[in-house]
C-alpha positions in Angstrom: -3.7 50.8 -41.2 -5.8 47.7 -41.6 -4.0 44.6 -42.2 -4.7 42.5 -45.4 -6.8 39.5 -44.0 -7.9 36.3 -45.4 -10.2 34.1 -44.2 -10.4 30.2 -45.0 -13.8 28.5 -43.9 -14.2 24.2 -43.2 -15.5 21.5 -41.5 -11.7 20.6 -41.0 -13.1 16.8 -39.7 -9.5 16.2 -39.9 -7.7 19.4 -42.0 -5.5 17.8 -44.7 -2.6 18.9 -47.1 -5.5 20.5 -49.8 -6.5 22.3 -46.8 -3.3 23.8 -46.1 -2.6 24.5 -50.0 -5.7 26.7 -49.8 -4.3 28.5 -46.4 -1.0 28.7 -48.2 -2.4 30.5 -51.1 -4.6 32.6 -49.1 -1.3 33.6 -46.9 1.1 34.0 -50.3 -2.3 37.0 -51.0 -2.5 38.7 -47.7 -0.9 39.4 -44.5 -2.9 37.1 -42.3 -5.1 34.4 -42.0 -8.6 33.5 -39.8 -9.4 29.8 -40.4 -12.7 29.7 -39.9 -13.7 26.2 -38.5 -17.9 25.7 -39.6 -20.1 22.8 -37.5 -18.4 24.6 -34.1 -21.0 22.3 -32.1 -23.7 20.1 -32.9 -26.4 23.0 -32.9 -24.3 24.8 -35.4 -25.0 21.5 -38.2 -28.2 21.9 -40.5 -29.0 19.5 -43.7 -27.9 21.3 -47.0 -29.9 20.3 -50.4 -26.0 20.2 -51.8 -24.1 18.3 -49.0 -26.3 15.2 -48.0 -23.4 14.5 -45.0 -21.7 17.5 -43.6 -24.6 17.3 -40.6 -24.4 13.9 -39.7 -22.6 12.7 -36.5 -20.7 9.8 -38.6 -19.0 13.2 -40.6 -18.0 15.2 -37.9 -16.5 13.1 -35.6 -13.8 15.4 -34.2 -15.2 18.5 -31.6 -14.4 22.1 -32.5 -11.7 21.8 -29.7 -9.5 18.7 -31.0 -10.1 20.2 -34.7 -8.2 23.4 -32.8 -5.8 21.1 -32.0 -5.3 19.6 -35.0 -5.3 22.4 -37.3 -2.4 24.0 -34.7 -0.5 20.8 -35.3 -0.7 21.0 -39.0 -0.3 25.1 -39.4 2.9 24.5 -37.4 4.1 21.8 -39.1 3.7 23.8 -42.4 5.4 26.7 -41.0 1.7 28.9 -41.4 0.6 31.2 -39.0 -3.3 32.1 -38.6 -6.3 32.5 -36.0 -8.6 29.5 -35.4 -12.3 30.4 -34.6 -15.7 29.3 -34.9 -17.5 29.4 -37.9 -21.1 28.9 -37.0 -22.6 29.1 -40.8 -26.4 28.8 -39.2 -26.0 32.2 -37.7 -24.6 34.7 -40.3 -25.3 37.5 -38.0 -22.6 36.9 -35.9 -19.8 36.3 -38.7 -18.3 39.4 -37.9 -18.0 38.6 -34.4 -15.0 36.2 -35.0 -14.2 37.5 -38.7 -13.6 40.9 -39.9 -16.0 42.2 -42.3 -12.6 43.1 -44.6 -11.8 39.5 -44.7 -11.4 37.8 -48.0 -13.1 34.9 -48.0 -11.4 31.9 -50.1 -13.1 29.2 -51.1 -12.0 26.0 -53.3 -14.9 24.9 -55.3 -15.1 21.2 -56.1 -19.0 20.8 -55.9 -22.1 22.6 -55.8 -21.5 22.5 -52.0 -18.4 24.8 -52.0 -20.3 26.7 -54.3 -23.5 27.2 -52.3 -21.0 28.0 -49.2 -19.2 30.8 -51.3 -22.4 32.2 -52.2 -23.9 32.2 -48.5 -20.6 33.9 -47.4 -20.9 36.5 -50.1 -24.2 37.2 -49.2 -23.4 38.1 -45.3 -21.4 41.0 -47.0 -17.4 39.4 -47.6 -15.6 39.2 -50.3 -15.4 35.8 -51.6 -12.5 34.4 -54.1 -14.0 30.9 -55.4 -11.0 28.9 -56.9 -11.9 26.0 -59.2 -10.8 23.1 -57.9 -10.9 19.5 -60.0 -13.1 17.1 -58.6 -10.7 14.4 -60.0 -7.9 15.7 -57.7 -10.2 16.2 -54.7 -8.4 14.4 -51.2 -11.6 14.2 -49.3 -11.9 13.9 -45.8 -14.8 11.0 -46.1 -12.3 9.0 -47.6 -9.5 10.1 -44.5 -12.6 9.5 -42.5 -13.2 5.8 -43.5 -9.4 4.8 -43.6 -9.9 5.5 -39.9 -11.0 2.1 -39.7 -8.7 -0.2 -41.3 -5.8 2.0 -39.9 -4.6 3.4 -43.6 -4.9 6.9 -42.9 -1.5 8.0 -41.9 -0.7 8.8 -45.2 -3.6 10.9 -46.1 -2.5 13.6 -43.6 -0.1 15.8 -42.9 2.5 14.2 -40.8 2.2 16.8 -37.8 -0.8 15.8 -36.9 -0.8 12.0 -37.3 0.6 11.9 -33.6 -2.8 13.7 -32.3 -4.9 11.4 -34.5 -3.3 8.3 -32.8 -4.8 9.6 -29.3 -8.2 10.8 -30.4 -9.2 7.5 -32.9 
């Protein structure tokens, strides 16, 4: 018997409490959880006509291995369990490689970026759920990003992994 999986896909550059709502609500759906972590490496970032950042060094400023560690620290601390892999979304053919083809993909769309990711997702054959999400309401990780340097961030993450933060910034 197959388990019910869902998958949650992100640059995670740092995860954040919306981030674990979404993992939460895949989780309250299904029996398990892949958090698929996208820009894996620098070879894995390409310009996209709906994201002018999410390639840039200045927006990914945490390697796919301290994200790891960060998105344990924060699971944990929420009391979520899932699988962390890479996410390489320049290479659809190997999705399946680190996500099951029966994964349900969930995707919280605040812009026409989330949308354009639910759509390429869809199209490498899984089922996508795009949840509308208010762009009012958005915590984004730029703005985690650029409290990094006036030290105000603590606040805008969860609490388990503010320890780890402190070591890497």
């Amino acid at each position: 018997m197959t388990r019910s999986l869902a998958a949650v896909t992100g640059r995670f550059q740092p995860v954040h409490a919306q981030h674990l709502e979404l993992f939460a609500h895949a989780l309250e759906r299904h029996d398990a959880l892949v958090v698929a972590v996208t820009n894996p490496d620098r070879g894995a970032r390409r310009r996209e006509v709906t994201s002018d950042h999410r390639h840039t060094d200045a927006a990914n400023p945490f390697t796919y291995y301290e994200r790891v560690r960060l998105l344990t620290a924060a699971l944990d601390g929420a009391g979520l369990d899932a699988t962390i892999v890479p996410f390489d979304l320049t290479r659809p053919q190997t999705w399946p490689d680190y996500v099951p083809r029966h994964a349900v993909h969930y995707v919280r769309a605040y812009s026409a970026w989330e949308k354009e990711k639910a759509a390429q997702i869809a199209a490498g054959g899984y089922a996508v759920t795009v949840l509308d999400g208010d762009p009012a309401t958005k915590l984004d990780a730029t703005d985690i990003r650029a409290a990094f340097a006036d030290g105000s961030w603590a606040d805008l993450v969860p609490p388990a992994i503010v320890p780890l933060l402190r070591d890497l910034l």
